[in-house]
N, C-alpha and C positions, 0 to 999 in steps of 0.2 A: 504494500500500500504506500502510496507517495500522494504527500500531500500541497505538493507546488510543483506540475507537471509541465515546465515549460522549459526550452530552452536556455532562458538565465535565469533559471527557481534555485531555491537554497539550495536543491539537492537532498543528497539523501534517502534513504527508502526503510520502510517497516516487512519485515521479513516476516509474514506470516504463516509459511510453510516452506521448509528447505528438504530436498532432496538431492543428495550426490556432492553435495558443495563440500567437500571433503576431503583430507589427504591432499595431494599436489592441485585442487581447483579450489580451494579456498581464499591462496590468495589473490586470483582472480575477483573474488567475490566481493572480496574484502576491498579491494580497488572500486570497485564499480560505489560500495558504499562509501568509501573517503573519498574519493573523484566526483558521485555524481552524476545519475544515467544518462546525462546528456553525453559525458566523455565515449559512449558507445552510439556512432553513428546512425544504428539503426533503429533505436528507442527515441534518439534526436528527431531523428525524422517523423516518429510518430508524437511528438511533441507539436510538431510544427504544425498536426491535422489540426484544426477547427474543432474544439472540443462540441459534443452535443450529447448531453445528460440521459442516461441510459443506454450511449449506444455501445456496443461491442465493436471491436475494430479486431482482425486476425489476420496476418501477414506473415510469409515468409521474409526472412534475411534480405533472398535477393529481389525480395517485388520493393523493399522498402530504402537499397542501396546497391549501387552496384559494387562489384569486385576493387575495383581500383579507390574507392572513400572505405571499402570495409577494409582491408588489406592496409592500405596506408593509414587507418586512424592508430595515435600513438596506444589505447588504451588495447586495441587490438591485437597489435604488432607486441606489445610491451608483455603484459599482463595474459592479454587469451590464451593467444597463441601457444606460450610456453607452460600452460596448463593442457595441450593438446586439445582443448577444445576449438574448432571453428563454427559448424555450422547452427543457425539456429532460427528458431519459428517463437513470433510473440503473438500473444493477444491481451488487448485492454479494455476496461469497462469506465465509463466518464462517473462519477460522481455527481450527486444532485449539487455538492459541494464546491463551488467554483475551483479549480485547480488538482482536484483532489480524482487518483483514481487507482483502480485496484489490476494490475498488470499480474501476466504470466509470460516469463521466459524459456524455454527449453535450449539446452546445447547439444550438441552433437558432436564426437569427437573426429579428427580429421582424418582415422581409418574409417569413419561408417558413415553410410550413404546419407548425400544430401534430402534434409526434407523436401516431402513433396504435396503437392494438391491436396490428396488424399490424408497427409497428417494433417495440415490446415484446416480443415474441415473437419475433423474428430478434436483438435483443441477449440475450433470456432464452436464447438457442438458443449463438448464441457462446459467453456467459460459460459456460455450462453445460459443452459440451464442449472448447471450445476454450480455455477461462480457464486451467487448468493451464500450458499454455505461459507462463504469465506468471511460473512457478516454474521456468523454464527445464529441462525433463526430458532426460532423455536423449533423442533421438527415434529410434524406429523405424522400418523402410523395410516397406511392403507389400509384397508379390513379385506383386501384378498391374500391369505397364506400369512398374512406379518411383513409381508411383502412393500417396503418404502418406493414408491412411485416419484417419477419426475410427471410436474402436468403434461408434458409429449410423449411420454411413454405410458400415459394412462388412457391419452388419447387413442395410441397406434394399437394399443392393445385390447381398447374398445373397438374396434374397427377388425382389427384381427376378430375376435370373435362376429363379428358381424357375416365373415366368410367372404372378405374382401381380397383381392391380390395385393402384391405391393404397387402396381399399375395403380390401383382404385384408391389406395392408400396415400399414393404421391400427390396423385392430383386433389384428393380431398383436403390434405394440409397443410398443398400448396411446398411440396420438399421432394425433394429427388430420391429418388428410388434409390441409389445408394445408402442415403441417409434411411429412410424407412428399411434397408438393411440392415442396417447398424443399430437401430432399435432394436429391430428383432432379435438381435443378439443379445442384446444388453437382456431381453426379456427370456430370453435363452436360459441365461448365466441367473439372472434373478431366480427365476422359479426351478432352476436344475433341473430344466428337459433339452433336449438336441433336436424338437424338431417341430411345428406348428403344428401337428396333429397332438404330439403329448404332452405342450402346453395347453392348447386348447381343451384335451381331458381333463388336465390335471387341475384348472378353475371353473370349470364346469362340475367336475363331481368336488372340488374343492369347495363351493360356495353352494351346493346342495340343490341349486335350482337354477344354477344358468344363466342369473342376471351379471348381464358386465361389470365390469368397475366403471365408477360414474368417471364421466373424463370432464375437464376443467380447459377452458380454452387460454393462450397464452400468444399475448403480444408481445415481442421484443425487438426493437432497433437497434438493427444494425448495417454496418457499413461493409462495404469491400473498398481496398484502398484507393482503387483510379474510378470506383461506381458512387452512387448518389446515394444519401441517407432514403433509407423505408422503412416503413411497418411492415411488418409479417408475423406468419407463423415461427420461422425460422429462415431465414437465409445461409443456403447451402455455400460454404466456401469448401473444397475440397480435401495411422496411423488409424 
């Protein structure tokens, strides 16, 4: 979480969850919080978007810098680099907060493949429904199984029972068939079945009588970096 998000802000950032930042990339880490995320070209650059309150932004490294500003920035060449880390994929969510916003980083080390589409779109999908958690909510319990539902994954799985395709599914809300993929995994993994039919058993005789789980509609704004702010259901940016 940073709460002066601009190119000449204090700087600074509040680490709310750390993974891997550890052993020889620490002090990488550790740099970017005495420097200041602007000193990393590619956060700079999402500084420099037009903040607008709610919306999600999700980019790859190279959609947000090219090669020659990421390679020659000193904090890169200095500090990255010699942690083996190079590549990497962010996404941010604006604050109601003027300045204030709640960012995710991932790196990638410079034997393993560069991010792609497809990761961009499974962190644009997190941050999206799942980022809130990061403001610690109250949580909610589903009443199918004990089973904790995202409001899109309660939708896609109202719909699954309904005996819809992922065709019927995409176009209903308005998300690509990939992504209504990607639910279905998740709901996969949640109720510990492998396949639509023995999920769809398993909360049919599960709920004793075959009523859906009630699903909850959700608007979220968000941006792709060179497209124009919208409302939707979700917007698919492409792990």
């Amino acid at each position: 979480m940073e709460g002066d998000f601009r190119p000449e802000g204090r700087g600074g950032f509040t680490a709310v969850v750390l993974e891997g930042w550890d052993g020889a990339a620490r002090p990488a880490l550790e740099a970017l919080q005495r420097m200041g995320s602007a000193c990393n070209p590619s956060i700079r650059s999402l500084m420099e978007l037009t903040p607008v309150p709610g919306a999600v932004v999700t980019a790859l490294r190279r959609e947000l810098v090219g090669d020659r500003t990421w390679y020659g920035a000193p904090y890169v060449e200095h500090y990255l680099r010699p942690t083996n880390l190079d590549d990497s994929v962010y996404s941010l969510r604006w604050s109601e907060v003027p300045g204030a916003v709640r960012g995710i980083g991932i790196y990638r080390g410079r034997s393993e493949r560069p991010f792609d589409e497809a990761d961009r779109e499974l962190l644009h999908l997190f941050h999206a429904e799942c980022g809130a958690l990061l403001g610690l909510p109250e949580p909610t319990e589903e009443g199918a199984l004990g089973v904790r539902l995202t409001p899109r994954e309660r939708e896609t799985l109202g719909l699954l029972l309904q005996g819809l395709s992922d065709k019927q599914i995409a176009a209903r809300l308005g998300i690509s068939r990939f992504t209504v993929n990607q639910y279905t995994k998740i709901l996969y993994r949640r109720f510990g079945v492998q396949s639509r039919t023995a999920l769809i058993a398993r909360l049919l005789g599960g709920q004793g009588g075959g009523t859906p789980l009630r699903g909850t509609s959700s608007s979220i704004m968000s941006r792709s970096v060179s497209g124009d702010y919208r409302a939707g259901p979700f917007f698919p940016v492409d792990t």
